[in-house]
N, C-alpha and C positions, 0 to 999 in steps of 0.2 A: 496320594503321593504328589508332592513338589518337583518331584527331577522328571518329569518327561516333558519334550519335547510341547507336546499342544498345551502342556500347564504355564512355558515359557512364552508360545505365542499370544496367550491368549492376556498375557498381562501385560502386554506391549500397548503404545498408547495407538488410538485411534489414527489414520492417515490426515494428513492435514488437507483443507480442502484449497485447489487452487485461488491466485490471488484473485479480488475482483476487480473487473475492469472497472476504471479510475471515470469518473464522469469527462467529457469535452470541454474545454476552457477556450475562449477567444486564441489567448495565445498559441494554439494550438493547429492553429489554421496560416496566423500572420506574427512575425519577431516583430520586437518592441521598434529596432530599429525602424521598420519597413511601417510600420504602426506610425511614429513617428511623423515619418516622410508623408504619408498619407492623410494625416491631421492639419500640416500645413499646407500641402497641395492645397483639400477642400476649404478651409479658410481662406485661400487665395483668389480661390473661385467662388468662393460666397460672398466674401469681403474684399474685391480685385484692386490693386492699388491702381492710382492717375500715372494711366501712359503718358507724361509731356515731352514735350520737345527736348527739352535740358534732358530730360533721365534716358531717353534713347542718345542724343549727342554726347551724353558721357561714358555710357557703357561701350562706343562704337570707337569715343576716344581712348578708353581705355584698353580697349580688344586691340588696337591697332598699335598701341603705344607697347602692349606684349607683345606682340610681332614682331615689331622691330629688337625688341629687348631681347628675345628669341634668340633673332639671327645676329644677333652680336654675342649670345653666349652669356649674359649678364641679366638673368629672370631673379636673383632672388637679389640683386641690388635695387633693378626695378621694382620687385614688390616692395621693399623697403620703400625707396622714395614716392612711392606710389600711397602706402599706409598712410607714412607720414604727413602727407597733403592735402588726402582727403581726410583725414584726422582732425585735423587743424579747421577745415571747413567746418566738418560736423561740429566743431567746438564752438565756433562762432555761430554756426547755426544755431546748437542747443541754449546759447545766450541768448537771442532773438526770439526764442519760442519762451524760455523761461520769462524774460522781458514784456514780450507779449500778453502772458500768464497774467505776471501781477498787473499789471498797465489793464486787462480786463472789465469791463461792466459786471461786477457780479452774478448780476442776473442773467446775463451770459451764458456763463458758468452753468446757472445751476437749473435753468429752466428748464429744460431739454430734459433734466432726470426727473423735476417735480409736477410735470405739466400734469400727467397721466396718474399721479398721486391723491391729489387735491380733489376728493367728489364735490360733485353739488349738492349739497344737503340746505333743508330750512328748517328755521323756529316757528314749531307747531305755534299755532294761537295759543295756544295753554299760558306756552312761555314768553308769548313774542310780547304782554304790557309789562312783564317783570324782569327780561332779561339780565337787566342792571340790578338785580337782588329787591327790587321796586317792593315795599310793602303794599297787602292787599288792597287800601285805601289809594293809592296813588295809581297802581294799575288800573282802578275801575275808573279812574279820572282818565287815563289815560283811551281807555277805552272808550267814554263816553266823547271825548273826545274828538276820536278818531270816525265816532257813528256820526255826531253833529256834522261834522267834515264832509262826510257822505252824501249825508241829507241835502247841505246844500249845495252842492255839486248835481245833484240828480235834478236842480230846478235852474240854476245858474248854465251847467255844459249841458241841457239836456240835448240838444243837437249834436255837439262834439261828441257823447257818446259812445252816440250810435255810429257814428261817422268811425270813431275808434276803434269799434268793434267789427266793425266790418273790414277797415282796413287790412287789421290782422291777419285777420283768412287770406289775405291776399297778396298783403309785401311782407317778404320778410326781414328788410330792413326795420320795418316798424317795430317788429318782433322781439327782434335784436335788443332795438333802444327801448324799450320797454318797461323794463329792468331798470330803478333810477336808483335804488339805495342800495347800504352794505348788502352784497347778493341773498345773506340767508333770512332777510326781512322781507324779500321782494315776493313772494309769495301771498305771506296774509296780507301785505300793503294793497297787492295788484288784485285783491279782492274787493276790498274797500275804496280804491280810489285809481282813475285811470286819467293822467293827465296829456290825454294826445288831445290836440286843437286841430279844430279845422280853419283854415283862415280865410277872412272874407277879402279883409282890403287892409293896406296900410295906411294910418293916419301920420303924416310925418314920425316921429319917435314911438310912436304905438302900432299896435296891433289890433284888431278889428276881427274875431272869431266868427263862426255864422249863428251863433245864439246873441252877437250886439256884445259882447263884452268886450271891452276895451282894455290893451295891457301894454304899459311903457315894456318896453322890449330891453334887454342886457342880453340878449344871445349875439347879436350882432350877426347872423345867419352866418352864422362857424368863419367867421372873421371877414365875409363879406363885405359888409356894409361901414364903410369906412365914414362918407359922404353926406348917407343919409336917407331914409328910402325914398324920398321923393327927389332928388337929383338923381336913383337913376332911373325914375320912373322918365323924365325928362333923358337922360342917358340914351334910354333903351329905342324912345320916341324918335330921336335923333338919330340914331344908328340906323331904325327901318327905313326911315325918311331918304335916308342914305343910300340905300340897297334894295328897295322895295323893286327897280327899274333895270336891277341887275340879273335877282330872281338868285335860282340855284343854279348857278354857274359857279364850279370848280376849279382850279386847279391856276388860273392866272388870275393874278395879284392886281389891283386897282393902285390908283393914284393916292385912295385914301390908306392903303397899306403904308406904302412909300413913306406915308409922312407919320404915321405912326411910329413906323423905325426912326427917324429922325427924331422924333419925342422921346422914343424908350432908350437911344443911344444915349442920350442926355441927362438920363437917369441912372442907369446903370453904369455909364465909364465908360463900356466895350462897344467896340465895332460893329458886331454881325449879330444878327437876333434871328429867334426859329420858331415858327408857332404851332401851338397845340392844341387839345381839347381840354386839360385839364392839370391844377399840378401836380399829381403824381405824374401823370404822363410828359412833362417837362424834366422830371427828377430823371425818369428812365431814359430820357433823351441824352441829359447830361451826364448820367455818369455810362452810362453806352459809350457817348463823345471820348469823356476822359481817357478809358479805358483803350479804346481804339488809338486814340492819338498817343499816349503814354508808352503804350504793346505793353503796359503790366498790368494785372490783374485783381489788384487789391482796392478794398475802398474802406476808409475809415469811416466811420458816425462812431455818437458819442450817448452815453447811456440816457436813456430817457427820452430822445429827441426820434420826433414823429416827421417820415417824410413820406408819406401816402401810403396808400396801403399796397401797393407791390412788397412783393416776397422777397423780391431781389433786395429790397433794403429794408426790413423790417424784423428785423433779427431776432425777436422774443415773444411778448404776448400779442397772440391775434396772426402769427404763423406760424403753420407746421412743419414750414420749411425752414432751417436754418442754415442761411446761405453760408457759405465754405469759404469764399473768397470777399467777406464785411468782419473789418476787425470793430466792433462796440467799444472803445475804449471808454476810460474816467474823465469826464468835461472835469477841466481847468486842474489836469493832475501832470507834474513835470514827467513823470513817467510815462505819460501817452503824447510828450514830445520826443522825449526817449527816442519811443517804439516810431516814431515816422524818422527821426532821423537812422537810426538801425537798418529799417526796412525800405526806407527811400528807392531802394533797385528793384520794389516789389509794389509798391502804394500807386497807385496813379491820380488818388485825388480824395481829401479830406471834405467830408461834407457835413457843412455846422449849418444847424438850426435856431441862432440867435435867442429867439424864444423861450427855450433851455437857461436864460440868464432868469428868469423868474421863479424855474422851478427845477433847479441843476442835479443832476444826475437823478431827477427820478422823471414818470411820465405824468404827463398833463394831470392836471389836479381834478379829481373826478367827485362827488358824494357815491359811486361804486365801489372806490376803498378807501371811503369815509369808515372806518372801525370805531373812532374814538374823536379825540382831537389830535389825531395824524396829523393833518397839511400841514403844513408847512411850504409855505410860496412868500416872493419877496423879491427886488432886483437884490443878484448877486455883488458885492463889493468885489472892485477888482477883475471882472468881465470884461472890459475894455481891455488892459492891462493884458488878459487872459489870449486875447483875441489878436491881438498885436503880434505878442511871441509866438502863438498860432501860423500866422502869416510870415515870421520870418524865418520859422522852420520848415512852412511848405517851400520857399524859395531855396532856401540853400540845399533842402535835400531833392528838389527837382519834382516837387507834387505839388499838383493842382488844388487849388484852394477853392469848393464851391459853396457858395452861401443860399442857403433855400430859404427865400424871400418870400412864399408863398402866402403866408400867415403875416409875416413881420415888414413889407414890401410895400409901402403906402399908408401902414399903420401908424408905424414908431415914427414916422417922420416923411418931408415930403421925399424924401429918394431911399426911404428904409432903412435898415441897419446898418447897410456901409455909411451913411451918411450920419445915422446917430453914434456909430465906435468910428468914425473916422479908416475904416479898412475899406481897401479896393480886393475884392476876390477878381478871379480868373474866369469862373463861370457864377454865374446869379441866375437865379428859376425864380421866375411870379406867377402870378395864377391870382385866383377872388377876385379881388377889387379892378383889376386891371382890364377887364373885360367889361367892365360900367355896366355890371349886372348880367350879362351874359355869361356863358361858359368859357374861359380861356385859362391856357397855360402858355407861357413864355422861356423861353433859355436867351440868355447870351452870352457871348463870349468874345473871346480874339479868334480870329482865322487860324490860328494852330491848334486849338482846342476844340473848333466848332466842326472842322473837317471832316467829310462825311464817304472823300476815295482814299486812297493812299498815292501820290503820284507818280509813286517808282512798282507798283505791287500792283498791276493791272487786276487781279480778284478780289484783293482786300476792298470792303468796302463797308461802313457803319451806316446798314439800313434804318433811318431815323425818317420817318413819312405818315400823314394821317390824312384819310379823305377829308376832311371837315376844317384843316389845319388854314387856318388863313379866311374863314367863312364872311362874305360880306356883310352879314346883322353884326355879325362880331366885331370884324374890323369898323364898322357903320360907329357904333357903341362906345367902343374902347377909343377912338377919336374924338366922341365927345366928352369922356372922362379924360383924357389928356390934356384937353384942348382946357379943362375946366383945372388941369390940377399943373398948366403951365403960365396962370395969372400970377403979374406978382403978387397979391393979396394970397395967395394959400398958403404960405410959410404961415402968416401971420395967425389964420385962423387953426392952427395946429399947435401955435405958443397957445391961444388963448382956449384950446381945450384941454390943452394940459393942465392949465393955473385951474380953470375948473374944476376937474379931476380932482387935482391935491385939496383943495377948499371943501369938495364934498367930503373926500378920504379923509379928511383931518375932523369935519360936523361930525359927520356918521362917528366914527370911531367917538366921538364926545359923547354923544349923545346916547350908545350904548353902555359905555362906561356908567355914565352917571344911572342909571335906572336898572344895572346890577346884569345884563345882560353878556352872554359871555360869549360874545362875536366882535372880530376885528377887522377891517378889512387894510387888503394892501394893494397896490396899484404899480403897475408898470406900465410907464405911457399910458393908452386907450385901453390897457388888459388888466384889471384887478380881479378878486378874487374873497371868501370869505374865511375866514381862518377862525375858531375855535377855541377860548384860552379855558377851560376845565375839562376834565375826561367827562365824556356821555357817549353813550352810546345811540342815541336818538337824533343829533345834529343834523343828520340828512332829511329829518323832516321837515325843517324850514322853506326847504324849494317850494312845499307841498301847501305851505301857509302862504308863503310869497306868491306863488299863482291865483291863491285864492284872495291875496291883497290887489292883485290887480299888475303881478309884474312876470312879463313871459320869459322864461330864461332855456337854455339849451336844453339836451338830453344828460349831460352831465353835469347838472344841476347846479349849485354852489360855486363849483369847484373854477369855473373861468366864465367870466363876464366880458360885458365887451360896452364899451361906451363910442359915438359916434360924435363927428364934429358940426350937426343940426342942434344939439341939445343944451340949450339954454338953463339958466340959471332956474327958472320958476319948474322945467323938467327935472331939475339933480334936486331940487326941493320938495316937488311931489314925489320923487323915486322912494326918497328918506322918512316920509312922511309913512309911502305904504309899506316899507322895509321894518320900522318902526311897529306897526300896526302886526303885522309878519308877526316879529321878536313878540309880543302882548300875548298873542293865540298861541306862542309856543309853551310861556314861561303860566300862561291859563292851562293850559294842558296836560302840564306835569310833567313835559318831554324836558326839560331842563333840571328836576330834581337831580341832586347829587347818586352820584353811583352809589352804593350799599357793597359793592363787590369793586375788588380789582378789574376793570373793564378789559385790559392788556391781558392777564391771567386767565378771563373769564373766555375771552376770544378765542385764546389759544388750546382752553379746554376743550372748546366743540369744535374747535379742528380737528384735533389731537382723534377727542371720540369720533369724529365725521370718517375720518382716513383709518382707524379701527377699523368702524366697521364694515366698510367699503375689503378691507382687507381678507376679512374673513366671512366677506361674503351675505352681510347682514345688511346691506346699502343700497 
């Protein structure tokens, strides 16, 4: 039967079983809001913004100006005109930064995120004679080559060497420079051939290694040697001569200081001169000075331009630092006059490296990012022109105009670039030649700029001081290079190594021309360079022929030369001869056959693959 009772219960459905407890969530501990607040506190404190003076003196102006707004009853008129004002600020601000923006160095911009991207990878030997798509017949040329190369290097440098090899272990500057072509060749290259010299003596325009090999010199020792190397061999003799009786005594200045200043006042325009050990150390001098004397914070340079290796102005490759207060603007762009007049209440001093008119807006021409036929070097049209407007925007916006003469200061002319563009800067830095073979750097300036107290700020004070700074060998030295570059006969001999120069620049270039060779060169003043007119990918091998022609050139191979005012007609004749000779073993070699591959396309491949597989951990 259906009708009782337990037949009722027993059809009922089962008890449900309680709910289950629901798992812990974050939110459960802290609300979004307080979540929130807590994202930004820690942010705040891992990425703390600049306490300056302005942002306390506004927020303390502004506390204060509620206060009063307070006790008159009228807070939310004051926040009004309070918005409104600083509204208006940050509007003019956000122009300044967007202005800033474009007016930019691209590489600026982008280095900072790519640095850490870019591995170091190389071309196995497999690929390194076909890179260029080279058929097998041309690679094996190449490679024989590169063995003959060898062979006589191992009989020719056998001293240099070893002398090389040992270095290594021991500087690592050496190290560094080591490295002479596009980066991913440098591997098999530094296998087969190591071009560190060891030097024995200088022979007027030559060099003199300790195996007897003799080599007309183009390095111009990194822009040293202006004169020649046997005036400063004479230089140097005259400086001891000088000081030998003084010894190393510090810290007080000689008679032969004294009159040094009076030669370098002469030179430079300005009053007060400051001395140092080197120019970068001059640069830090100077824009220390500016900064201090200005009370603003900013310093311009312009993309591509090298002013030593301090961190403090060296904004992209080759520091990890990227300084916060060095705007990089675009040499010779109206937008990075723009940005100095905008920011004029913030700049205290625009620093142009003249130099930069041969190779504008990118860095020094090197055979290390020699990829193809890149270079591109040449005096800029219009640089003077460029430099002018320059100068008459640091005047009206109240910024110092310094010219770093280091490199370009004795070279381009007898009183450097202000004397070759016709511009007077505020502060000028020398350094190389000015030391007549010795180590020196130099600042000068006017007494408002060069100021090292403050006269009203008893603490303020722009510590600028070097033990060595004023050294008698030095001062001895750099007196007898002035004394030698205040005859009036040295204008003359500076016209007549320039007409040189273009006579040779204009042979060379013929002479390549005519025998199908596909090298250009171009010159500015005493600084030319080699330029490349088809795509290859092998170009930076020429240094490597050139040395073994008998011609010594920098660590950055091709890419900036240097000519001196010793060098006679029958020298730029033999230069050409063994330049010539050079270009023969290149175009014998097979390094100048035409690409088979897009060499642009081909580069970017094994980038492309390099940063792969770096990525995924295969690098």
């Amino acid at each position: 039967p259906t009708d009782f009772p337990w037949c009722s219960a027993m059809r009922r459905s089962p008890p449900v079983p309680p709910p289950a407890a629901s798992p812990l969530s974050p939110s459960d501990f802290i609300d979004a809001r307080t979540a929130l607040l807590a994202v930004v506190c820690s942010l705040l404190v891992l990425h703390p913004p600049r306490i300056s003076r302005s942002l306390v003196g506004s927020a303390l102006g502004v506390g204060a100006l509620w206060a009063w707004a307070a006790s008159l009853g009228v807070e939310a008129d004051a926040a009004a005109v309070a918005a409104t004002l600083l509204g208006v600020r940050a509007a003019y601000r956000l122009y300044q930064i967007v202005l800033t923006m474009l007016a930019t160095f691209p590489l600026q911009l982008t280095f900072p995120f790519v640095v850490d991207l870019i591995p170091r990878f190389s071309i196995s030997k497999r690929s390194f004679f076909n890179a260029d798509g080279a058929s097998a017949e041309v690679a094996r040329k190449r490679e024989a080559a590169l063995e003959a190369l060898q062979e006589r290097w191992r009989v020719k440098y056998k001293q240099c060497l070893v002398f090389g090899s040992d270095l290594k272990n021991l500087i690592s500057d050496v190290r560094f420079t080591s490295g002479r072509c596009f980066p991913p060749f440098n591997n098999v290259v530094n296998e087969y051939l190591d071009p560190s010299m060891a030097l024995a003596r200088t022979e007027g325009p030559t060099v003199v290694d300790i195996d007897g090999n003799s080599s007309l010199d183009v390095s111009g020792s990194y822009g040293v040697n202006v004169c020649g190397y046997e005036a400063y061999k004479r230089f140097i003799t005259a400086g001891w001569a000088a000081a030998k009786d003084k010894g190393l005594y510090l810290g007080s200045l000689d008679e032969t200081t004294l009159a040094n200043i009076k030669m370098i006042q002469q030179i430079s325009g300005l009053p007060e001169v400051s001395f140092h050990m080197s120019g970068t150390e001059a640069v830090m001098a100077a824009v220390r000075c500016a900064r201090f004397n200005q009370r603003k914070p900013l310093v311009v340079s312009f993309g591509g331009a090298y002013h030593g290796w301090w961190d403090g102005m060296q904004p992209t490759a080759g520091n990890e630092r990227t300084p916060e207060d060095v705007l990089c603007l675009k040499d010779m762009n109206a937008l990075s006059l723009a940005v100095i007049r905008a920011r004029g209440s913030e700049i205290a001093a625009v620093l142009v490296n003249p130099l930069q008119c041969f190779h504008l807006n990118s860095s020094p021409p090197s055979d290390l990012v020699l990829q193809s036929n890149n270079r591109k070097v040449g005096p800029t049209p219009g640089y003077r022109e460029w430099l002018h407007k320059l100068r008459k925007t640091c005047t009206d916006a109240g910024v110092l105009l310094i010219f770093d003469e280091v490199y370009t200061g004795f070279r381009v002319a007898p009183r450097g670039a202000q004397q070759a563009y016709g511009v007077q800067a505020d502060l000028v830095v020398y350094g190389k030649t000015l030391g007549g073979g010795l180590p020196v750097g130099v600042l000068c300036g006017g007494k408002e700029a060069m100021t090292r107290s403050d006269p009203k700020k008893a603490a303020r004070v722009a510590y600028v001081i070097g033990t060595f700074a004023g050294h008698p060998a030095v001062m001895g030295s750099m007196n007898a290079f002035l004394t030698w570059h205040s005859r009036p006969e040295t204008p003359a001999e500076y016209d007549e190594m320039h007409r040189r120069i273009d006579a040779f620049v204009g042979e060379a270039n013929g002479a390549f021309k005519k025998r199908g060779y596909p090298l250009e060169l171009s010159s500015w003043f005493s600084v030319w360079s080699m330029m490349f007119t088809t795509p290859g990918r092998y170009h930076w091998m020429l240094q490597y022929y050139m040395r073994d022609a008998g011609v010594a050139l920098s660590w950055v191979g091709t890419g900036r030369c240097l000519f001196s005012l010793d060098w006679t007609d029958e020298n730029y004749a033999e230069l050409l001869r063994r330049m010539l000779l050079a270009c023969e073993q290149m175009q014998a070699g097979g390094w100048w056959e035409a690409p088979r591959v897009n060499v642009k396309k081909a580069v970017s491949l094994e980038f492309a693959a390099a940063i792969g597989k770096s990525l995924v951990g295969l690098a």
